[in-house]
N, C-alpha and C positions, 0 to 999 in steps of 0.2 A: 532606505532602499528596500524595495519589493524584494521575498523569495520564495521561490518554487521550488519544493521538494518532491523529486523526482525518483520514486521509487522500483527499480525492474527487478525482476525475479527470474525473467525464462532461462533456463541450462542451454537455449536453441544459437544464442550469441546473436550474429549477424543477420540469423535466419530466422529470428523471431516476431512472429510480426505485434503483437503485443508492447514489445519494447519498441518496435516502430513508429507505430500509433502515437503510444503515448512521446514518444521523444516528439515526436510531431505536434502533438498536441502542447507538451512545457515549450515547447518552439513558440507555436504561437500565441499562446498565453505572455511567453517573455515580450514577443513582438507587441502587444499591445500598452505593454506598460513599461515607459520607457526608464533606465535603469534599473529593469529588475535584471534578478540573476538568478541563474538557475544550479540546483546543489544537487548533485547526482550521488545514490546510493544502490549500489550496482553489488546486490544479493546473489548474485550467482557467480562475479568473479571473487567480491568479498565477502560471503558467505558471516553472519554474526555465526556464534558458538551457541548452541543448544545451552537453554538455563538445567545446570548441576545443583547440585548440592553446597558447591560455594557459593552460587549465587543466589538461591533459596532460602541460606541464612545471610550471606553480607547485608542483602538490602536492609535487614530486620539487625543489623550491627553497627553501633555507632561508629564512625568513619575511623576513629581512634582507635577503634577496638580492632579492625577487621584484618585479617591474616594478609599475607603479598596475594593469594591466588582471590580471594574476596574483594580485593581493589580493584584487580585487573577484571575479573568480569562484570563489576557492579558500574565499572569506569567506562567497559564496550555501552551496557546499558546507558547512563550518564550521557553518553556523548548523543546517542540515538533519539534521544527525550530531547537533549538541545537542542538539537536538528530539527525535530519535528515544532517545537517550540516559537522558532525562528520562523520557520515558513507561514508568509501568510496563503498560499494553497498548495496542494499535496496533490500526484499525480503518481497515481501507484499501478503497476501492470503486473497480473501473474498468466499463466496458461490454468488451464485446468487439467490440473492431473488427479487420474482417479475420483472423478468428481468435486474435489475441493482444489484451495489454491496450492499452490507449491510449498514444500517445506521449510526452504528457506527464506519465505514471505511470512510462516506462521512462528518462525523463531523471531521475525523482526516484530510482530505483533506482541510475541514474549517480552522484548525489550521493553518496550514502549509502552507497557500496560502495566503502571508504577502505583502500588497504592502511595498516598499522600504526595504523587507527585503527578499523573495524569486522571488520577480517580481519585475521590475521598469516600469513606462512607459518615453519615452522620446519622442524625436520628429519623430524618426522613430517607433512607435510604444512601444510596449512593448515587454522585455527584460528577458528573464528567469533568475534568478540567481543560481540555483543550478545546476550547470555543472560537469561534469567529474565525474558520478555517472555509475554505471550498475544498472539495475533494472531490478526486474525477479519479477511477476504478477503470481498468481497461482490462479486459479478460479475452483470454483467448480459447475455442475450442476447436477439438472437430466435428464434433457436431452441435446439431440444436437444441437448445435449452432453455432459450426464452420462453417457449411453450411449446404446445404438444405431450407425448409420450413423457419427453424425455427432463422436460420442465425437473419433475420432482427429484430428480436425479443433483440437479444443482445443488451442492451445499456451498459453492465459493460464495456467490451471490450473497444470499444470505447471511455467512458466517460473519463477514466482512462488515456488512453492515450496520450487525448485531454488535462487534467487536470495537467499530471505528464509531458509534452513536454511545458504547458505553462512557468510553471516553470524551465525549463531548463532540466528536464529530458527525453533524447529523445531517449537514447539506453536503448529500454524497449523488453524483450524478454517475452513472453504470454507461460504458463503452462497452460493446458489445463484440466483436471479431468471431462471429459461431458460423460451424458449417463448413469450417477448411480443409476438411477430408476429405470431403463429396464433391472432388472433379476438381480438376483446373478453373473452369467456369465458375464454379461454388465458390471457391477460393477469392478470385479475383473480384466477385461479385462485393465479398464478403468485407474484403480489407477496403476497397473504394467504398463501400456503406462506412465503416468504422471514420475514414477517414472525412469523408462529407461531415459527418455526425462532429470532430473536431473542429471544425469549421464553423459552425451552426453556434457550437460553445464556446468556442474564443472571441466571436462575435459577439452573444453576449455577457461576457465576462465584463 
């Protein structure tokens, strides 16, 4: 059976249009492929735990060895790595805040960025392991960032890319939702773009 991991981040809840999109978008990604199912990981009601000091040495402790509080956060990570594992595509939304994605999108990036378990390094460098994934990115702003002015201002775009290609995931398709400040108009203009554009990709998914 097909899975879609479905990633949200915005603090906005019901009012975010980011987790709109994209729930729209794992919609009809499920719609096309019948018996997939869709695994939601909802960062901002469940929030992962910033990586400590437990979990900076657990991963680096053999399983035998590791303290009760080295399980439990090496276990949140563990479960996050299977998730992602599982899915054969990923559908992740943050807003942008402060120019980059949300904090608690970049903790889940923490999780999930495992040496010898989504990375290796060998003698040629280092080596993604999470291959043959699709990944579709939906971001939200108020304003514009594609280009112009404010283009270089973007670190989500990039960091994300940089972050989801280290680890093996390099066919990443960018949703765009920019410009929601600037009026009612702008707004509305913005999220019926975003959502055309899911259309266009579940089509050819």
């Amino acid at each position: 059976m097909s899975s879609i991991l479905l990633v949200t981040s915005s603090p906005r809840g019901a009012a975010s249009h980011s987790t709109r999109v994209a729930t729209e978008l794992a919609n009809k990604l499920q719609a096309k492929t019948p018996g997939a199912k869709i695994v939601t990981r909802d960062l901002a009601s469940n929030p992962l735990p910033h990586i400590d000091a437990d979990y900076a040495s657990g991963i680096y402790t053999p399983v035998e060895s590791r303290s009760v509080q080295q399980q439990n956060v090496v276990g949140v990570s563990d479960a996050v790595v299977d998730e992602l594992f599982a899915a054969d595509a990923v559908v992740i939304s943050t807003g942008m805040i402060n120019f980059n994605i949300s904090s608690t999108l970049k903790a889940w990036i923490d999780h999930i960025a495992r040496a010898g378990r989504t990375f290796s390094y060998g003698a040629e460098g280092p080596k993604g392991l999470v291959t043959g994934k699709k990944v579709y990115v939906v971001i939200a702003s108020g304003g514009v960032y594609s280009n112009g002015p404010a283009a270089a201002f973007d670190h989500a775009t990039p960091y994300l890319k940089t972050a989801l290609g280290f680890l093996g995931m390099t066919d990443v398709e960018v949703i765009r939702i920019e410009g929601v400040a600037m009026g009612p108009e702008a707004e509305e203009k913005a999220i019926s773009s975003a959502l055309d554009h899911t259309n266009d990709l579940a089509l050819a998914a």
